[in-house]
Biopython code that builds the backbone (N, CA, C, O; Angstrom):
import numpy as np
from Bio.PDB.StructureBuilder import StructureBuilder

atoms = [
    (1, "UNK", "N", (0.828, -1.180, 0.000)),
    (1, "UNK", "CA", (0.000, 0.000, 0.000)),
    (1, "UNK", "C", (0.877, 1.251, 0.000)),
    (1, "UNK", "O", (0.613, 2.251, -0.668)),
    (2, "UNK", "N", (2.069, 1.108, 0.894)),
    (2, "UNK", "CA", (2.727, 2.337, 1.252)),
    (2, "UNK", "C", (3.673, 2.592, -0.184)),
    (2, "UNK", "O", (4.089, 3.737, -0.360)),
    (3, "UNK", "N", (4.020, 1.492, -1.242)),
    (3, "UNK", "CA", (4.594, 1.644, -2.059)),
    (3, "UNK", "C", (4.058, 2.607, -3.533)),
    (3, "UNK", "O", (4.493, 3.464, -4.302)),
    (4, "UNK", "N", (2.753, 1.739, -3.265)),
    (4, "UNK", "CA", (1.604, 2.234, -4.797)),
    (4, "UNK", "C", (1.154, 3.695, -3.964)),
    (4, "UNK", "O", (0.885, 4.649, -4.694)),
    (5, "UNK", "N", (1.078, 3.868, -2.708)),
    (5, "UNK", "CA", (0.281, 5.487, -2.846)),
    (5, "UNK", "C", (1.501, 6.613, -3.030)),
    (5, "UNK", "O", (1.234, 7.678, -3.588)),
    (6, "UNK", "N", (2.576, 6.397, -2.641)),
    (6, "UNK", "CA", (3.756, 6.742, -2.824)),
    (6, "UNK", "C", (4.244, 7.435, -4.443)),
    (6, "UNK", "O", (4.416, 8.570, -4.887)),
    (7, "UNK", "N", (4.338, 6.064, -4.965)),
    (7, "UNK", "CA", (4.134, 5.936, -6.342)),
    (7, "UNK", "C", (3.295, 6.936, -7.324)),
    (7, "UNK", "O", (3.739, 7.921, -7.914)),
    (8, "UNK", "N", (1.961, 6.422, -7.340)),
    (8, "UNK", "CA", (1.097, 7.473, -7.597)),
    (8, "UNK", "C", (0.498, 8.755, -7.236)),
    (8, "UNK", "O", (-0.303, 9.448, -7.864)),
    (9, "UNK", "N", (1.189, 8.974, -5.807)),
    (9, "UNK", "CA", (1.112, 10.220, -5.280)),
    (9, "UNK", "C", (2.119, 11.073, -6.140)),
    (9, "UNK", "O", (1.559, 12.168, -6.188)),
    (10, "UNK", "N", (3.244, 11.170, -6.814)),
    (10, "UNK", "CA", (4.591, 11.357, -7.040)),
    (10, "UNK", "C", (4.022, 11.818, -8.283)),
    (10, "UNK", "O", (4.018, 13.023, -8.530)),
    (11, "UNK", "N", (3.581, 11.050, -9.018)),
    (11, "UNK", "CA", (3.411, 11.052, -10.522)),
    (11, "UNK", "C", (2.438, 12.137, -10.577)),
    (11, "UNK", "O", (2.483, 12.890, -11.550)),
    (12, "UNK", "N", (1.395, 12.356, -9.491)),
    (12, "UNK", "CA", (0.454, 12.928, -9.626)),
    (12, "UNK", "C", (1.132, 14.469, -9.410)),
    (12, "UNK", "O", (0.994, 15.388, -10.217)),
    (13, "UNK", "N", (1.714, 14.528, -8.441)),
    (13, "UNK", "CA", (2.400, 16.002, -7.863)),
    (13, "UNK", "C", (3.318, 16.708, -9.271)),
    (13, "UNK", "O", (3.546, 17.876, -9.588)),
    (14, "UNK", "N", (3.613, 15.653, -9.766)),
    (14, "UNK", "CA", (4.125, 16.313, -11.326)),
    (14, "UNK", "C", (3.426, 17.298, -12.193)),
    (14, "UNK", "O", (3.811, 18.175, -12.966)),
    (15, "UNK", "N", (1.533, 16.572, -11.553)),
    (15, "UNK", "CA", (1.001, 17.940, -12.666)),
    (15, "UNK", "C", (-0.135, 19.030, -11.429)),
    (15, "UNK", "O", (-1.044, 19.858, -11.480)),
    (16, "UNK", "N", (0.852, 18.180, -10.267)),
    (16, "UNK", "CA", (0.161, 19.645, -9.302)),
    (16, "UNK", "C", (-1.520, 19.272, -8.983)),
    (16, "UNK", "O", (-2.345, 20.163, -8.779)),
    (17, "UNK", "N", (-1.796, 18.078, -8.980)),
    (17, "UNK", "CA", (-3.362, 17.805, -8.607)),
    (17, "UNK", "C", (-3.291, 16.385, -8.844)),
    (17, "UNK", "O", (-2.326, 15.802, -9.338)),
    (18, "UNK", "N", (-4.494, 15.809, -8.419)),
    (18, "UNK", "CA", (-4.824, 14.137, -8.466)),
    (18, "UNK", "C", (-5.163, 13.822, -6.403)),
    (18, "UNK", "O", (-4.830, 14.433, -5.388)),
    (19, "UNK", "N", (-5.759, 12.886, -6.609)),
    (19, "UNK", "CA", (-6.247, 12.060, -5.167)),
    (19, "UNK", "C", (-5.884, 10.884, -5.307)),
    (19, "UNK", "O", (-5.571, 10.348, -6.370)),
    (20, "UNK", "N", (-5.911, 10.206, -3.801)),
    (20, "UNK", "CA", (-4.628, 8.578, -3.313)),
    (20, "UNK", "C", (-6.537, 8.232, -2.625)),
    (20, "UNK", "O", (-7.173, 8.970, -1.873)),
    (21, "UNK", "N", (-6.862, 7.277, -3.056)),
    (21, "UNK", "CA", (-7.883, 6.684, -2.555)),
    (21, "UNK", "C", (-7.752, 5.083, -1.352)),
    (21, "UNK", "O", (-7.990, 3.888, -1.532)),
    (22, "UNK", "N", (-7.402, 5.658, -0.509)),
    (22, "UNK", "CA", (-7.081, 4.303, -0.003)),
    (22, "UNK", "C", (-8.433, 3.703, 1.150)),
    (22, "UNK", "O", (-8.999, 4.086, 2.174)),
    (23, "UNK", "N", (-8.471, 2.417, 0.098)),
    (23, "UNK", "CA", (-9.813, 1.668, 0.745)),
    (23, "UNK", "C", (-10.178, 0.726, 2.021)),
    (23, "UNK", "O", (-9.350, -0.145, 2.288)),
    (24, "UNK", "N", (-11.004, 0.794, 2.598)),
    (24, "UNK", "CA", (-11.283, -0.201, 3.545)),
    (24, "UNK", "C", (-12.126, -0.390, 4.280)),
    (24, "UNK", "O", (-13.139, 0.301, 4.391)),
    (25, "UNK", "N", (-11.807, -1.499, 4.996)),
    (25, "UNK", "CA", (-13.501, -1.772, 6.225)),
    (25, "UNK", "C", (-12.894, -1.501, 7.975)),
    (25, "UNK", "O", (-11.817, -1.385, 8.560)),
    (26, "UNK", "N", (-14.480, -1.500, 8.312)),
    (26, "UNK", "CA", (-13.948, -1.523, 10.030)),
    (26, "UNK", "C", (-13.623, -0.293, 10.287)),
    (26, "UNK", "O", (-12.500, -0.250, 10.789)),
    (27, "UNK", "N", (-14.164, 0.847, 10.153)),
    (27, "UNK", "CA", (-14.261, 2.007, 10.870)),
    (27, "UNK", "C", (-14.279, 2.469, 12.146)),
    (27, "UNK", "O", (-14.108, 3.620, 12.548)),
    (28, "UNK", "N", (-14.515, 1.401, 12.788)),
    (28, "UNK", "CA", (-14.088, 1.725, 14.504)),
    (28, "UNK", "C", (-13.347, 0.538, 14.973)),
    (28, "UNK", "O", (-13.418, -0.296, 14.070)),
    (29, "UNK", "N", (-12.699, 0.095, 15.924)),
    (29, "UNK", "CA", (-11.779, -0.987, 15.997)),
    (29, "UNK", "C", (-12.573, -2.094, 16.895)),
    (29, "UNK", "O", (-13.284, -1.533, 17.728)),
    (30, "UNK", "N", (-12.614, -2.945, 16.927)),
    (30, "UNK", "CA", (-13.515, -3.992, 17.597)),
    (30, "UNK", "C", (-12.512, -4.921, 18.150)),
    (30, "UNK", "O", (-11.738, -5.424, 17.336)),
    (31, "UNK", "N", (-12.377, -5.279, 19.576)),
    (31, "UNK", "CA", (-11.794, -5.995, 20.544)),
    (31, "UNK", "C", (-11.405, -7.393, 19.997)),
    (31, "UNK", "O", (-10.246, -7.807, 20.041)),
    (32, "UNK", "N", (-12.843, -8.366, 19.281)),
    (32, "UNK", "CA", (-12.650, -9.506, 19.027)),
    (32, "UNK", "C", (-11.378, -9.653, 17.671)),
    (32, "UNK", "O", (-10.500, -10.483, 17.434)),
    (33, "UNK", "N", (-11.744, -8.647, 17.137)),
    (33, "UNK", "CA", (-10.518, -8.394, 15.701)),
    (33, "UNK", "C", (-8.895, -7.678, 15.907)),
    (33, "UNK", "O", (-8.011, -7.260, 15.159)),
    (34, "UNK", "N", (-9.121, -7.828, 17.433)),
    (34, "UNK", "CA", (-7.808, -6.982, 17.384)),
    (34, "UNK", "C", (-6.142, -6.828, 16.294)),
    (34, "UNK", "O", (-5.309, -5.932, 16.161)),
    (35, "UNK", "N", (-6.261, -7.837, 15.870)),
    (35, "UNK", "CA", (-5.096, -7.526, 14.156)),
    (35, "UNK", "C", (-5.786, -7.178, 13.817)),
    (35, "UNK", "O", (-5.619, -6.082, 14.353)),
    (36, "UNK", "N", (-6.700, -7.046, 13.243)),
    (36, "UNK", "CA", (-7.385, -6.689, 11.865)),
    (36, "UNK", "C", (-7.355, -4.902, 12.426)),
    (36, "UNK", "O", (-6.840, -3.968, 11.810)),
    (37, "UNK", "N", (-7.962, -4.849, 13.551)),
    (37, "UNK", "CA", (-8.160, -3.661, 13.890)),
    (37, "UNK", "C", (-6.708, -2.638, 13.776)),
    (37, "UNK", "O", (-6.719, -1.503, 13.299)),
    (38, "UNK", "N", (-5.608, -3.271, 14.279)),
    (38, "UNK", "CA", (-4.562, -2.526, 14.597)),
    (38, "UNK", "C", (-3.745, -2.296, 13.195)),
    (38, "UNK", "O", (-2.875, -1.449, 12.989)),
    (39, "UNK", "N", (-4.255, -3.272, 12.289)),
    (39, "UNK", "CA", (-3.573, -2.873, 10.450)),
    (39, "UNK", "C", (-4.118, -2.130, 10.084)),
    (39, "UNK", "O", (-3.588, -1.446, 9.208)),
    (40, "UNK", "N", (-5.777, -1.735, 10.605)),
    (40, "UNK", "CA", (-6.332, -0.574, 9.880)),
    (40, "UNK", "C", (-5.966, 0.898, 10.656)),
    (40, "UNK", "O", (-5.541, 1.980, 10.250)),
    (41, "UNK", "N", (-6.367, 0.345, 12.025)),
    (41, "UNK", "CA", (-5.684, 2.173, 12.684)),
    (41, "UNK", "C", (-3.776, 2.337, 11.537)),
    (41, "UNK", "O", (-3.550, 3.321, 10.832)),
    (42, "UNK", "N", (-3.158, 1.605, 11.628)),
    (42, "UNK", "CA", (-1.611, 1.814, 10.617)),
    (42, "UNK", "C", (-2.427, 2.439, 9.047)),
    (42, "UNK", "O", (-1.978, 3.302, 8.293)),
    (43, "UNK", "N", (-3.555, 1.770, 8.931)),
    (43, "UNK", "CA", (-3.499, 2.592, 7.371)),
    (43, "UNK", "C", (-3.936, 3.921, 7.916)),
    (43, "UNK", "O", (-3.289, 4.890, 7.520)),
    (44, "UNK", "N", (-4.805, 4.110, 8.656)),
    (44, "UNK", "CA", (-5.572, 5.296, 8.329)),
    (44, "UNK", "C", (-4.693, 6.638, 9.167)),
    (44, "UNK", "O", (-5.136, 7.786, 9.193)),
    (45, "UNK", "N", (-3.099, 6.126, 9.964)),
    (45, "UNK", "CA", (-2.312, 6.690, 10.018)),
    (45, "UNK", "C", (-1.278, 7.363, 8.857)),
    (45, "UNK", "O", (-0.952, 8.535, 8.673)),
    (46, "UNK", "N", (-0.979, 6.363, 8.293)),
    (46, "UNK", "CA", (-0.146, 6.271, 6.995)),
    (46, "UNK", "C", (-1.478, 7.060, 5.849)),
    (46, "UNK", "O", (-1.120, 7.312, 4.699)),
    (47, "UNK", "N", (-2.302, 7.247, 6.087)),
    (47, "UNK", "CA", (-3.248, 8.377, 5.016)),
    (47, "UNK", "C", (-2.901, 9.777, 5.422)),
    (47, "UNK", "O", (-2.617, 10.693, 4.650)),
    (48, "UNK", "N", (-2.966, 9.835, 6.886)),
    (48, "UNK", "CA", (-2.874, 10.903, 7.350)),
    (48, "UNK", "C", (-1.323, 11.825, 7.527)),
    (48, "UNK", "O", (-1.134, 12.946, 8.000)),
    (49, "UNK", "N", (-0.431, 10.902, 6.978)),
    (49, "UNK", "CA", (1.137, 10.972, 6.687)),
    (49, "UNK", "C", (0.977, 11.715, 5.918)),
    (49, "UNK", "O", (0.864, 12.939, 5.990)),
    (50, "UNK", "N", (0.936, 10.651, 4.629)),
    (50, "UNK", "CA", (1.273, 11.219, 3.491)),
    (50, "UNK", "C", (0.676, 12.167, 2.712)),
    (50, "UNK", "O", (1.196, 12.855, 1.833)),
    (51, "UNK", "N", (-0.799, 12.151, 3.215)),
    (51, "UNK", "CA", (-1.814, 13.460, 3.079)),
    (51, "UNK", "C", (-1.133, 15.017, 3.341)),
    (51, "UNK", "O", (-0.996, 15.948, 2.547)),
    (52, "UNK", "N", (-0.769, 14.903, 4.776)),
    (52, "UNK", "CA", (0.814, 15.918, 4.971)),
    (52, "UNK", "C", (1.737, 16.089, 4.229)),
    (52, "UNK", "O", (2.206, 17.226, 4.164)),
    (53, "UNK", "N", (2.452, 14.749, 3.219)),
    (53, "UNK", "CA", (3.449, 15.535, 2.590)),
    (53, "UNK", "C", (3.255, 15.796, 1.326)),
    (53, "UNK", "O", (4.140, 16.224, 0.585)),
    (54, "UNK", "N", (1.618, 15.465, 0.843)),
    (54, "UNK", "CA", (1.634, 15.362, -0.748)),
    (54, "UNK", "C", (0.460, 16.622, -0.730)),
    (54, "UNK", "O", (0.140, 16.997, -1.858)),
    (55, "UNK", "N", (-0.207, 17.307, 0.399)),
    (55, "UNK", "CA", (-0.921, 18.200, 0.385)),
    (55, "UNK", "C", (0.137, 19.480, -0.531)),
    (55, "UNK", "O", (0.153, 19.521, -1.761)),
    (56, "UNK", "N", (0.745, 20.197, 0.130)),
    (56, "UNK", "CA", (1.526, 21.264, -0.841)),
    (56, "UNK", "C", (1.518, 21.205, -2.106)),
    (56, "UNK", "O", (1.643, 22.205, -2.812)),
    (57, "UNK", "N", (1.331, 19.711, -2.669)),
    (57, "UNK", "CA", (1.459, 19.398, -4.491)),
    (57, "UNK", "C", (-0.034, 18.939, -4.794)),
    (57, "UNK", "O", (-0.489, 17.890, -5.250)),
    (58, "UNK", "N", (-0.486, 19.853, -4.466)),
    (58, "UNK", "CA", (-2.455, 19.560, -5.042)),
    (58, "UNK", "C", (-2.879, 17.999, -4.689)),
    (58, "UNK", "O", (-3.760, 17.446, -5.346)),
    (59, "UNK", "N", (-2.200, 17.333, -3.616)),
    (59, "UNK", "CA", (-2.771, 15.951, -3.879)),
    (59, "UNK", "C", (-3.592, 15.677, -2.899)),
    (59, "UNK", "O", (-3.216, 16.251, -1.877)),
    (60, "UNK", "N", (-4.668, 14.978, -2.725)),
    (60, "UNK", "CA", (-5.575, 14.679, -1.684)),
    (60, "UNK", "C", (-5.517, 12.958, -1.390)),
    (60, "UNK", "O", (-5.643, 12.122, -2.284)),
    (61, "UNK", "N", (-5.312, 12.664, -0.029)),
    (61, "UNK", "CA", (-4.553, 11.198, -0.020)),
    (61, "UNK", "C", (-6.210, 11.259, 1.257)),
    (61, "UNK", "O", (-6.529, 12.200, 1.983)),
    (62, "UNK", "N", (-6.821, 10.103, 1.119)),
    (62, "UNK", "CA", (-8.217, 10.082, 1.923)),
    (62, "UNK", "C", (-8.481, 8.480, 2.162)),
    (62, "UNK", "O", (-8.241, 7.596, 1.340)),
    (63, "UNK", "N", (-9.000, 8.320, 3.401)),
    (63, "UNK", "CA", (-9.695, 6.739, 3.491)),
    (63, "UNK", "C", (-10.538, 6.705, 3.161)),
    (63, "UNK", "O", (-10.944, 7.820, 2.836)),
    (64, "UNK", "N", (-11.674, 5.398, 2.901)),
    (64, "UNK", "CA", (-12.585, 5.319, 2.150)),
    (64, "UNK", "C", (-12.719, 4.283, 3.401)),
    (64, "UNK", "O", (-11.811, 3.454, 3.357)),
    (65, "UNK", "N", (-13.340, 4.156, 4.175)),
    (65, "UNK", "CA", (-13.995, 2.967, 4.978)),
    (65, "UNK", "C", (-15.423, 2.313, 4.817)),
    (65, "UNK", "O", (-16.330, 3.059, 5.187)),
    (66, "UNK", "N", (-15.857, 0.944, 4.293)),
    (66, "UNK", "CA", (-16.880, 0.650, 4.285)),
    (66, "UNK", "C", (-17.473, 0.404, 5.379)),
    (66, "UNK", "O", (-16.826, -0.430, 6.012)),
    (67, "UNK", "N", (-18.937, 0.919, 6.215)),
    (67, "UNK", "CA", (-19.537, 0.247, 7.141)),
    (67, "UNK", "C", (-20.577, -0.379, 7.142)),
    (67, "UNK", "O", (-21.729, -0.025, 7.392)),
    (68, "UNK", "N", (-20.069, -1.520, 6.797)),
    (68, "UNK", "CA", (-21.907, -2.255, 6.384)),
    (68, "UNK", "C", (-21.210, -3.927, 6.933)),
    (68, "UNK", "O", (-20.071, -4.301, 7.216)),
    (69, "UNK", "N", (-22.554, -4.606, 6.890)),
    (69, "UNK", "CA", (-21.974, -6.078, 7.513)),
    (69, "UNK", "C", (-22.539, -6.755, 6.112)),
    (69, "UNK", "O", (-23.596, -6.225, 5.769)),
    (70, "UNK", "N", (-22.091, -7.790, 5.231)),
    (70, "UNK", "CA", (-22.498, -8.579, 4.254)),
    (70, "UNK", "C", (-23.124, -9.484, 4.815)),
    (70, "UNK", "O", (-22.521, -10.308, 5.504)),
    (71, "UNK", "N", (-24.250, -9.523, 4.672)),
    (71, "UNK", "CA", (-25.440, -11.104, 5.358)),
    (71, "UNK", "C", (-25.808, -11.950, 3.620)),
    (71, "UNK", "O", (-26.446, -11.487, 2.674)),
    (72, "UNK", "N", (-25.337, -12.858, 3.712)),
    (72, "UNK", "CA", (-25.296, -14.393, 2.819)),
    (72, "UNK", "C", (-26.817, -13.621, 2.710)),
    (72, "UNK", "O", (-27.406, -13.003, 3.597)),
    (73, "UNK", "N", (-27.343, -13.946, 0.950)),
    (73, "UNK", "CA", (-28.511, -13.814, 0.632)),
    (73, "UNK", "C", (-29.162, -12.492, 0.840)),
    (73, "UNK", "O", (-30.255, -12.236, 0.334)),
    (74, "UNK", "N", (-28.431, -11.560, 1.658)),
    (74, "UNK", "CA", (-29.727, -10.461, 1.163)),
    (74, "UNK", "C", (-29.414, -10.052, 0.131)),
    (74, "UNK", "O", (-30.473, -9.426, 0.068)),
    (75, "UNK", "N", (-28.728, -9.691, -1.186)),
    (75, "UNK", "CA", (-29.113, -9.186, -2.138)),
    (75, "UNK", "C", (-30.014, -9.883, -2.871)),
    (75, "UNK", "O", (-30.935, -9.468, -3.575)),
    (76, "UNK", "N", (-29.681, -10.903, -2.652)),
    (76, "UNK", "CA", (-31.609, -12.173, -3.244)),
    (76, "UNK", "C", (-32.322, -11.797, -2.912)),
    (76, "UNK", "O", (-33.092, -11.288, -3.726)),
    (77, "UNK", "N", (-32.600, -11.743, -1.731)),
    (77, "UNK", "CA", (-34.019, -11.263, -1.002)),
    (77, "UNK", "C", (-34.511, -10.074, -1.270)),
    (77, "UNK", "O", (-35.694, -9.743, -1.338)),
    (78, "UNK", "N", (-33.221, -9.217, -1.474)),
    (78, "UNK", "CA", (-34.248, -7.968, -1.856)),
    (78, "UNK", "C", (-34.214, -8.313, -3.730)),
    (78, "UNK", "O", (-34.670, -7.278, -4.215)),
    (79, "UNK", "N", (-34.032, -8.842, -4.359)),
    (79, "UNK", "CA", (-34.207, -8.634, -5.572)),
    (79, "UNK", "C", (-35.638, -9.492, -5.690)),
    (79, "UNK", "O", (-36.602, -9.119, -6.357)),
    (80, "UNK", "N", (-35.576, -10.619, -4.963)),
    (80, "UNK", "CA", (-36.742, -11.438, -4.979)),
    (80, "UNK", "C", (-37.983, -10.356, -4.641)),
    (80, "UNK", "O", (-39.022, -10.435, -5.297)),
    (81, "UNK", "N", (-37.830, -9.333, -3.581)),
    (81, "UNK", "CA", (-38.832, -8.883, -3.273)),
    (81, "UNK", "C", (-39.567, -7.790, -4.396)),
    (81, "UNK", "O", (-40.791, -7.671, -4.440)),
    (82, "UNK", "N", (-38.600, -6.980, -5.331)),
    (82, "UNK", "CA", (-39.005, -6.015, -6.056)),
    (82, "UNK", "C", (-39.793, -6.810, -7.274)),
    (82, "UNK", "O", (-40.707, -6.100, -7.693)),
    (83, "UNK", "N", (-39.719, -7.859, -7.845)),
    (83, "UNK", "CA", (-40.060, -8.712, -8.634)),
    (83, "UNK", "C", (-41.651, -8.783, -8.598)),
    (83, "UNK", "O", (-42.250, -9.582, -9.319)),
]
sb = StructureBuilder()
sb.init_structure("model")
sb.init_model(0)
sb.init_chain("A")
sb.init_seg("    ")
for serial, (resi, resn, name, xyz) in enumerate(atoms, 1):
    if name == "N":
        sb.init_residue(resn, " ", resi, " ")
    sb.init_atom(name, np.array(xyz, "f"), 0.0, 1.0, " ", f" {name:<3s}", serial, name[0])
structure = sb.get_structure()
């Protein structure tokens, strides 16, 4: 991650604008996940890095966190239902 936003942060500062979209889940940290939790607080540190050093060169470096839970079958169910 730290290589490609790096990367494309760089290329982007060349023409003085562009955004680093860096994606993910788990928006608040949950006890039972504790790795999972503690790789995401590191990304959404490392956004807030490099957001600092690529801000001066028009670049916008941002998390994207999904909060939703995937439950098996509801997109069936609701497609079944509009039908």
């Amino acid at each position: 991650m730290l290589i490609a936003a790096v990367h494309f942060a760089s290329a982007m500062a060349c023409d003085g604008r562009g955004a680093v979209l860096i994606t993910g889940g788990m928006p608040r940290p949950e006890a039972r996940y504790t790795s999972l939790s503690l790789g995401k607080a590191g990304a959404r540190v490392l956004t807030e890095l490099l957001f600092e050093e690529y801000r001066p060169h028009g670049i916008h470096i941002v998390t994207v966190a999904v909060d939703c839970r995937m439950v098996c079958g509801a997109l069936l169910g609701a497609a079944s239902a509009a039908v």
